[in-house]
C-alpha positions in Angstrom: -10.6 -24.5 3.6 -11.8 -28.1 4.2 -13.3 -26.3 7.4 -15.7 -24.0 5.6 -16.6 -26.4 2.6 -18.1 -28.7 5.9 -19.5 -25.6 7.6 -21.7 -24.9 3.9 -22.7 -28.3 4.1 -23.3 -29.2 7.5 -25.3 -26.1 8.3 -28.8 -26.4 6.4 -30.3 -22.9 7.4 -27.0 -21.2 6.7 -26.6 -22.9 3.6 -29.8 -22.4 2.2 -29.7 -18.3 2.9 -26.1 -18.7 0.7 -28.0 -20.6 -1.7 -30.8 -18.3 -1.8 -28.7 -14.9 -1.9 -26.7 -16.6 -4.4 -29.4 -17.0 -7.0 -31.0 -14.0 -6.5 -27.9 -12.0 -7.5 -27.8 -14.0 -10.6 -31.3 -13.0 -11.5 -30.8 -9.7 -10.7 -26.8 -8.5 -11.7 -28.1 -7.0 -14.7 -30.9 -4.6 -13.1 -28.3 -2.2 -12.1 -27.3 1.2 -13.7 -23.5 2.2 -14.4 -21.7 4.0 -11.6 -19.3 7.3 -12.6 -16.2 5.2 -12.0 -16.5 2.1 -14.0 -15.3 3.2 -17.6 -12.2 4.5 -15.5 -11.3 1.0 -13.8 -12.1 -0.2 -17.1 -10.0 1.8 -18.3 -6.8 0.8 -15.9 -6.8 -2.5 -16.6 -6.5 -2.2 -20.1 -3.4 0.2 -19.5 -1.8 -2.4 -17.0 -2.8 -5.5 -19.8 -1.3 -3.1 -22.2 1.9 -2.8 -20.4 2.1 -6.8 -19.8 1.3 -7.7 -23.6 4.4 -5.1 -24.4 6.9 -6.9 -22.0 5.9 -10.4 -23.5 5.9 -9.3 -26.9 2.5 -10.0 -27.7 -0.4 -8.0 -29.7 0.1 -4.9 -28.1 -3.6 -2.8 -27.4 -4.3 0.4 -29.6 -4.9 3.8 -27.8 -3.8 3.1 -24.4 -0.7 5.1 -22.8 2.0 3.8 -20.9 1.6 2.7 -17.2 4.7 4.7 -16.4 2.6 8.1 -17.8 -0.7 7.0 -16.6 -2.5 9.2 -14.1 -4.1 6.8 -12.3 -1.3 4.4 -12.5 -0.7 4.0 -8.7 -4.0 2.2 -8.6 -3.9 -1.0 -7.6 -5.9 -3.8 -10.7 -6.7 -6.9 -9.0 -10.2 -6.7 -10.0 -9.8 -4.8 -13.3 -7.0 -6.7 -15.2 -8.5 -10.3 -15.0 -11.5 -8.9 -16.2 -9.4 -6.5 -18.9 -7.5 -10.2 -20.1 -11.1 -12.0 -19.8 -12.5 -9.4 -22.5 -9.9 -9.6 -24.5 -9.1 -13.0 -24.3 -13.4 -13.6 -25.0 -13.5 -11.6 -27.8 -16.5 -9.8 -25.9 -17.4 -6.9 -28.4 -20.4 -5.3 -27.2 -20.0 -3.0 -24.6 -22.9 -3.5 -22.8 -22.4 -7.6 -22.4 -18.7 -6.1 -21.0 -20.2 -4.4 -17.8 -23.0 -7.0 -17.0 -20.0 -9.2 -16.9 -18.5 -6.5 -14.6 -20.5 -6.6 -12.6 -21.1 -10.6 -12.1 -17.8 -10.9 -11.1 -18.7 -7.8 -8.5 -21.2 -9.4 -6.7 -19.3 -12.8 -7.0 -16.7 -11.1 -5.0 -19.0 -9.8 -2.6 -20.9 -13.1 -2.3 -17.8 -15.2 -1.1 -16.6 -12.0 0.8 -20.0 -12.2 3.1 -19.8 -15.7 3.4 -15.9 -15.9 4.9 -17.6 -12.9 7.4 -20.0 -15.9 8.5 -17.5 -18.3 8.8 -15.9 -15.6 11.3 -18.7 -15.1 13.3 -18.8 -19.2 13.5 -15.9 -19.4 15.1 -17.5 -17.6 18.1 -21.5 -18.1 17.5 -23.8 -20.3 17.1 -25.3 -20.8 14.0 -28.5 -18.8 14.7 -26.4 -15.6 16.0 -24.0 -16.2 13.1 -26.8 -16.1 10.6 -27.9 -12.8 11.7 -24.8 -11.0 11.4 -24.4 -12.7 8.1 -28.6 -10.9 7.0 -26.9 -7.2 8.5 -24.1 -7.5 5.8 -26.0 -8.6 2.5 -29.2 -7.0 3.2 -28.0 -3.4 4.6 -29.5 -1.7 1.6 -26.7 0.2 0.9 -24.1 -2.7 0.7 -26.3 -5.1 -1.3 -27.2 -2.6 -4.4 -23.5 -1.5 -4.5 -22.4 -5.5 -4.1 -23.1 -5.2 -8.0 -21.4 -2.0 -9.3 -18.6 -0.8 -6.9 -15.9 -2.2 -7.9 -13.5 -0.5 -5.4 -14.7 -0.1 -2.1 -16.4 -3.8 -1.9 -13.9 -5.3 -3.6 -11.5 -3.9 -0.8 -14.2 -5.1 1.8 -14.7 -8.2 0.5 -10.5 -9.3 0.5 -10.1 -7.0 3.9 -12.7 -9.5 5.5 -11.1 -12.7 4.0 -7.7 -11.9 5.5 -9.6 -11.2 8.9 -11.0 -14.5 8.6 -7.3 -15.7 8.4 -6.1 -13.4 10.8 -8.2 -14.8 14.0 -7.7 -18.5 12.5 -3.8 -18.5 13.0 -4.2 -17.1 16.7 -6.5 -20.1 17.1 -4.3 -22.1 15.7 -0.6 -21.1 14.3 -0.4 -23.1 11.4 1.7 -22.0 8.3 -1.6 -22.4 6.1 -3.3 -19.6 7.9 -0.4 -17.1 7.9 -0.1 -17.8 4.1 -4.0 -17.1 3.7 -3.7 -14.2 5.7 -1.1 -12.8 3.5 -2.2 -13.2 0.2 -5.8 -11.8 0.8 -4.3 -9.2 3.1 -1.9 -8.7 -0.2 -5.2 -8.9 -2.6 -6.7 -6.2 -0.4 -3.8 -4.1 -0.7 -3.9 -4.4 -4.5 -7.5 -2.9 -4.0 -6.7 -0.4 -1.8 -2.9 0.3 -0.2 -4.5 1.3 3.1 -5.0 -2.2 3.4 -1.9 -2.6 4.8 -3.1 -1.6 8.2 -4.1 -5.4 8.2 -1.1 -6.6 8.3 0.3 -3.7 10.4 -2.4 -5.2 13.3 -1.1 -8.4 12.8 2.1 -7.6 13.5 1.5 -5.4 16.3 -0.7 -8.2 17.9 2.1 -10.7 17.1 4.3 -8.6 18.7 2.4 -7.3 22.1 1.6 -11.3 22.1 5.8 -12.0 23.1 6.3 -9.3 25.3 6.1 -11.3 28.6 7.7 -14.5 26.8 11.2 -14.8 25.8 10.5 -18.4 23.8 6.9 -16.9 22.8 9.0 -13.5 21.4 11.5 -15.2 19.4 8.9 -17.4 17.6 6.4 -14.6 17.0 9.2 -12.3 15.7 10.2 -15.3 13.0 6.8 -14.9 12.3 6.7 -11.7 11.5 9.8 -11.8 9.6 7.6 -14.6 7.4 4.4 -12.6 7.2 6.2 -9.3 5.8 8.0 -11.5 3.2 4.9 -13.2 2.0 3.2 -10.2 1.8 6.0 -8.2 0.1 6.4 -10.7 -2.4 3.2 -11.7 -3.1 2.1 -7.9 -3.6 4.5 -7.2 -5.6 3.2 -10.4 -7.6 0.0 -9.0 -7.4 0.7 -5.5 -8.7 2.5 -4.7 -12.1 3.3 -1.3 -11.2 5.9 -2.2 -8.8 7.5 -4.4 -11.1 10.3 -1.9 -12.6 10.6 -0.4 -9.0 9.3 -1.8 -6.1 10.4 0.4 -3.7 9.6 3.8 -5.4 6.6 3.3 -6.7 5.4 1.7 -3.7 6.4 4.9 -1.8 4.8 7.3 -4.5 1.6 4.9 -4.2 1.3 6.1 -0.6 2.4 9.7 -1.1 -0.2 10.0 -3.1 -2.6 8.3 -1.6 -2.4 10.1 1.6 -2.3 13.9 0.0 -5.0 12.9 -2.9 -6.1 16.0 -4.1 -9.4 15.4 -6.0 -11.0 19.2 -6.4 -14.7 18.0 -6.4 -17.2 19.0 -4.1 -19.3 17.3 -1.7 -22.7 18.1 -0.9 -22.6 17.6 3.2 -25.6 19.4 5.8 -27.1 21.5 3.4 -23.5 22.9 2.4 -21.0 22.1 -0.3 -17.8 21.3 0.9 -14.1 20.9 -1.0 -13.6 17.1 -0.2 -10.0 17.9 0.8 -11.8 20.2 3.5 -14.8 18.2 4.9 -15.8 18.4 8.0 -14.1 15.8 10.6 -17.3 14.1 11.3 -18.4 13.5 7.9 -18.1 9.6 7.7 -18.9 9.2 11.3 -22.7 10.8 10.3 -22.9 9.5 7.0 -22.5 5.6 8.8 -24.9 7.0 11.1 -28.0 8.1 8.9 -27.3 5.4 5.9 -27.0 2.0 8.3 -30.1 0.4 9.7 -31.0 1.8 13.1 -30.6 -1.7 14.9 -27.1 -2.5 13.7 -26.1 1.0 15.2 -27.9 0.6 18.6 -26.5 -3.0 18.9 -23.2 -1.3 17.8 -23.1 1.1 20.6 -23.8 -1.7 23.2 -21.3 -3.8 21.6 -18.4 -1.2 21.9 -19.4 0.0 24.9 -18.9 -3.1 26.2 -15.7 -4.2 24.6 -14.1 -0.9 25.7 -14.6 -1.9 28.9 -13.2 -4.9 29.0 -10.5 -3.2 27.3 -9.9 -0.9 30.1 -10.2 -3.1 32.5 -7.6 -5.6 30.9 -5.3 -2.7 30.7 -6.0 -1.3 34.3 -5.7 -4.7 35.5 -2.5 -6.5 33.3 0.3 -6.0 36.2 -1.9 -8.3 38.2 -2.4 -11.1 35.4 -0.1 -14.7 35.5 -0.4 -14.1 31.5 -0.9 -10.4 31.0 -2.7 -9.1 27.7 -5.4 -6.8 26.8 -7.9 -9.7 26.6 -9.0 -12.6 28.5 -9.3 -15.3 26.4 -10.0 -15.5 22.1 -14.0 -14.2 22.5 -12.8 -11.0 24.1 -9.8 -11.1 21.3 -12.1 -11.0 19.0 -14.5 -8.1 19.9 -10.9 -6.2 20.9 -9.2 -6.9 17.6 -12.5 -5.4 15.5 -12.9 -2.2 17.8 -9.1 -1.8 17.2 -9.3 -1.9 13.7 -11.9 0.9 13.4 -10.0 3.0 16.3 -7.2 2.1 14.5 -8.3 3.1 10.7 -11.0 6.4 11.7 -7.7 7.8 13.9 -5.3 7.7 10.6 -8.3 8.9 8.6 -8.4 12.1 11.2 -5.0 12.4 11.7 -3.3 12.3 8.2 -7.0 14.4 6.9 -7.7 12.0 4.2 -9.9 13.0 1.4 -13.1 11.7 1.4 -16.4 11.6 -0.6 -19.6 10.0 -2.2 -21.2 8.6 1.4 -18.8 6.9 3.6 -17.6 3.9 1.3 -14.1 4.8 1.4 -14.2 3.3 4.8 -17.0 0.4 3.7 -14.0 -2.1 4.7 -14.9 -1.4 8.7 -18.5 -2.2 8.0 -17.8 -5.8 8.9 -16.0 -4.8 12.3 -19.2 -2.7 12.8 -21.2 -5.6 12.5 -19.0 -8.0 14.7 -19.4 -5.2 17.6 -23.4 -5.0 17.2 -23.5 -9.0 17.1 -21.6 -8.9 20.5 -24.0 -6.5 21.6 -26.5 -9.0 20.5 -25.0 -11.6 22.4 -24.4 -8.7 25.8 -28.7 -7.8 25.6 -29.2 -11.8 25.3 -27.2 -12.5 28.8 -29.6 -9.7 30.5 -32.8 -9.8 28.4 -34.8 -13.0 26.9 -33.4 -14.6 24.1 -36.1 -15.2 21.9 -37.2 -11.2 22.2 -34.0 -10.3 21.3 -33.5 -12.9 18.3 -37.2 -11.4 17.3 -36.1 -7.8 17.2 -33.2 -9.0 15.2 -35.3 -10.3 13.0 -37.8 -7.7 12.6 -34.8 -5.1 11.8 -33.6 -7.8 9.3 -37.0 -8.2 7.5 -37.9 -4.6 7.5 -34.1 -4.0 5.7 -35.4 -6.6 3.3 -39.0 -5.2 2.4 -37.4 -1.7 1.9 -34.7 -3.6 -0.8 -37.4 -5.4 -2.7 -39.9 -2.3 -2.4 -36.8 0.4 -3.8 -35.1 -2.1 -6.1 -32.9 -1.7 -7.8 -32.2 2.3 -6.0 -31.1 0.8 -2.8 -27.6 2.8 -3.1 -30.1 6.0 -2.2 -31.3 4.6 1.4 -31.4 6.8 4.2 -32.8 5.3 7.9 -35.1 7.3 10.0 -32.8 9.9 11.5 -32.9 11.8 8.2 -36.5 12.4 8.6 -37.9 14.3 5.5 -34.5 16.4 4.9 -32.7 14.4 2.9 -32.9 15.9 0.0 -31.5 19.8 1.5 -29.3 18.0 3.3 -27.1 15.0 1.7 -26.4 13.8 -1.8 -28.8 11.2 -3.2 -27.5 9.5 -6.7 -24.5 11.1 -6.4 -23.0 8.1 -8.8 -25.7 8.0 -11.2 -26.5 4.5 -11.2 -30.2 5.0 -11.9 -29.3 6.8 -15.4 -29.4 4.2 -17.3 -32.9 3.9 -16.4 -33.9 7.3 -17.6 -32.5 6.7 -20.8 -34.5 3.4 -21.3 -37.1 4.9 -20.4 -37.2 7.2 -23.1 -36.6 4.5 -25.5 -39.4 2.5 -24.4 -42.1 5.0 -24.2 -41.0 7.6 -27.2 -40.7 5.7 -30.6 -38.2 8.1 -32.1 -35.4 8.2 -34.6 -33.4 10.1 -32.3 -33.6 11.4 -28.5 -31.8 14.9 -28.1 -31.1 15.2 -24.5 -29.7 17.6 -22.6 -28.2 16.5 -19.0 -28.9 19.2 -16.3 -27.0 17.9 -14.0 -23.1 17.6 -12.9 -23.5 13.6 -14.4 -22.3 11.8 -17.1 -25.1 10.2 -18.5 -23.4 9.4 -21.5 -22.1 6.5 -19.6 -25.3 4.8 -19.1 -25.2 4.4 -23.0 -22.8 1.8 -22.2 -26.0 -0.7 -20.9 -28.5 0.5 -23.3 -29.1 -2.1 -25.9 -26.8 -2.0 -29.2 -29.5 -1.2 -31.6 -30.9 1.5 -29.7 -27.6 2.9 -28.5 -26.9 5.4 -31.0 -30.3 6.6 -31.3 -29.5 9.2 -27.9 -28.0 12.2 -28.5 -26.6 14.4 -26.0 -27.1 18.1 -26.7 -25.0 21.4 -25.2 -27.7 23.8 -25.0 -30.9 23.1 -23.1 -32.6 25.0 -26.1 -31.4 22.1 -29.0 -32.8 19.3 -26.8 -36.4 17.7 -26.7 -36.0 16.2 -23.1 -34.0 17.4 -20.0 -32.6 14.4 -17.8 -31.6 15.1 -14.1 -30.7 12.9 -11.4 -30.0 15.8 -9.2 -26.7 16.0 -8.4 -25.3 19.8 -9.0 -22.2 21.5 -8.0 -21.9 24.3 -5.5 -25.6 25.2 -6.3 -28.5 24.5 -3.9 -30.3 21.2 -5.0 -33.7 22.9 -4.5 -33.2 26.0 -6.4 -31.9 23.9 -9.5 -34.9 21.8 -9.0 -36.9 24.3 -8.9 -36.2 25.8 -12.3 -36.8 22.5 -14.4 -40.3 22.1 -12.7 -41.0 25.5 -13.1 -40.1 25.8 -16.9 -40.2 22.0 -18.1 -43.2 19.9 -18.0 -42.4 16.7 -15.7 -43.2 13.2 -17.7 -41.0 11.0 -15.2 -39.9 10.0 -12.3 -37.8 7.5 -9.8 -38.8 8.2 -6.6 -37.2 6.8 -3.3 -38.9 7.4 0.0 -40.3 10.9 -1.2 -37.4 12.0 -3.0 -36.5 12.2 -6.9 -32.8 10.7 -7.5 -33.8 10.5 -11.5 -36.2 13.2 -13.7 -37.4 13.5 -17.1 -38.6 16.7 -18.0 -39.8 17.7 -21.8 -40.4 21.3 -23.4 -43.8 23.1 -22.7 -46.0 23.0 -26.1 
């Protein structure tokens, strides 16, 4: 710790970038829309707070059920039952105040998650190459809009990173700190999401494969196993109040259910709808491919090109080695270690046919490991090509991600790159979380001075979320309608079910008379329409 608080301080460009990022997500927290799952998380931390206020005999919560008959009780509440205790602890009574605060904390996360992933690059880098692997992270559009709102899958990114951080530290250097660090944000990110375990199933497979040609080397690596899978049994247990009647079971149901999820919804993949149980195999691999900026995936491809090489040729070659191993020295352990993890994580994804949906971010976490092989192919294209031309392509990529945030802001959740073309819109889902809703709405109430709005939503989104960050005194002023013929405005952000986008468009434009719009490169993610006089 007393590492990175010097590394902050020492470093003047780095640490005026933290600075820098830091303030403009204070500034800008509260520009975002409400995303489909945050009254749910909400939600589950109230029923876990619930649960805890009963066993300590305290005020127990109105009109929450019990954790044991909760549907979503497997879910792990790091990040919602702090905040849960916060609100009630506050007194915080409006709403509205209760998801800005929500989403703080979000980006907070995110903000010390990106800066631990510099600190890992710094252990290999220099400052300048550091720094630019540090820019891919916060300024891929994708990640720094949902750095505010998604309070799941960079949550899970943000503690999977930390523990990474910890993870390379201890094979550095094997001190106890490091293998405590490791497991409690390796625990943390288990809490988030259970397949975080693979983390600590790396560990110990590196741990072990680290002894084999050893005897004294085996003996201590297995005691510190042994130590690694108590701290993080016990401190995930800690972590997560649903194991506390029964660890074991509910731990087991947790990944039952995790691995045959069975959410019915559809996805809206090349031009098709698909049931997210059945998607095609490729789905996340083309999703990270069209949604990531076009440099971090070429330097990507060099990058693990590369370290599969020297993978192979480690293996080919580890009869023939004094010390064998699948990698050389730590820098090759690095770039091996992050290539692993992805193999690793996309093969159990595959294999065990996980369901998957909305974009790729149920596999966001590897976005850092993606990163660490297109730095490396960075550092490959600097050994063979000049080093400033490649620092100013870098650099280009990084300001061109940064003019397309400020110019889209705050709908950077919708960004496609340039292998989409013009067909995004037939082919992929745009707001498919409905984060620019809340937008709409105000949009309405700023520009139609009305009692009351009568809206009717014509699309599969619940817009009556948004009413959640909608001032208080205007709140109640929006009324959703059933029937498109009771309402005075029709509100789309184009998301439909099992219906082609286009044709549904097509009747509101035909029959409606457009009044707005949020447009992102060409494409409507939010529409107001209003009956033809």
């Amino acid at each position: 710790m007393k590492k990175i608080f010097s590394t902050i301080v020492n470093e003047k460009y780095f640490f005026l970038l933290l600075s820098l990022y830091f303030i403009t997500g204070l500034i800008i927290f509260s520009d975002y829309g409400i995303s489909w799952d945050e009254v749910n998380e909400r939600y589950s931390g109230f029923v876990t707070l619930n649960e805890i206020y009963k066993k300590l005999n305290l005020n127990i919560l109105q009109d929450y059920p019990d954790l044991s008959n909760y549907i979503y009780r497997e879910y792990g509440v790091l990040f919602n039952l702090p905040l849960a205790f916060l609100e009630d602890f506050a007194g915080i009574k409006d709403i509205k105040n209760v998801f800005l605060l929500r989403h703080l904390i979000n980006f907070l996360i995110f903000f010390l998650g990106s800066a631990y992933f510099y600190f890992t690059l710094r252990i290999y880098y220099s400052q300048t190459i550091s720094i630019i692997g540090f820019l891919f992270l916060i300024l891929s559009p994708r990640f720094f809009a949902e750095a505010f709102y998604n309070n799941k899958d960079i949550i899970f990114l943000s503690f999977y990173s930390i523990s990474f951080y910890y993870f390379l530290q201890y094979f550095i250097d094997k001190k106890n700190s490091f293998i405590f660090f490791f497991s409690l944000f390796a625990s943390m990110a288990i809490n988030v999401r259970v397949l975080g375990i693979l983390i600590v199933f790396i560990f110990i497979l590196v741990l072990f494969f680290d002894g084999l040609n050893s005897k004294k080397i085996f003996k201590k690596n297995s005691l510190e196993i042994v130590k690694c899978l108590l701290l993080v049994s016990i401190l995930s247990y800690l972590l997560w109040p649903f194991l506390w009647s029964n660890p074991l079971e509910n731990l087991i149901y947790t990944f039952k259910s995790m691995s045959s999820y069975n959410w019915r919804g559809l996805v809206f993949f090349l031009g098709e709808y698909h049931q997210a149980k059945n998607i095609p195999w490729n789905y996340t691999m083309i999703l990270f491919l069209i949604t990531t900026p076009l440099i971090i995936i070429i330097f990507f491809l060099i990058g693990a090109f590369f370290s599969i090489k020297d993978l192979t040729l480690n293996y080919l070659n580890i009869d023939n080695k004094e010390y064998s191993n699948l990698w050389a020295n730590n820098f090759q352990f690095f770039n091996i270690i992050a290539l692993l993890n992805i193999i690793i994580i996309l093969s159990y994804i595959i294999l065990f046919d996980s369901t998957l949906y909305g974009g790729w971010r149920h596999t966001y976490f590897l976005y850092p490991f993606i990163i660490i092989l297109s730095i490396y192919g960075v550092h490959i294209l600097i050994k063979y090509i000049k080093y400033k031309f490649i620092l100013i392509i870098s650099f280009f990529s990084i300001l061109s991600s940064l003019y397309w945030i400020i110019n889209n802001h705050p709908y950077q959740f919708v960004y496609y790159n340039l292998l989409t073309k013009n067909k995004v819109k037939a082919n992929f889902e745009l707001d498919y979380w409905g984060v620019s809703n809340k937008d709409s709405l105000e949009y309405l109430l700023d520009n139609y001075k009305k009692d009351k709005y009568f809206i009717y939503v014509y699309s599969n989104s619940p817009y009556y979320y948004s009413k959640n960050l909608i001032d208080k005194d205007k709140r109640e002023k929006i009324i959703f309608v059933k029937k498109i013929e009771d309402a005075e405005f029709i509100l789309t952000n184009h998301f439909y079910l099992n219906e082609s986008p286009i044709k549904k468009d097509k009747y509101l434009y035909d029959n409606f008379k457009l009044i707005n719009e949020i447009i992102v490169n060409n494409n409507a993610i939010n529409s107001i329409f209003k009956k033809k006089l």
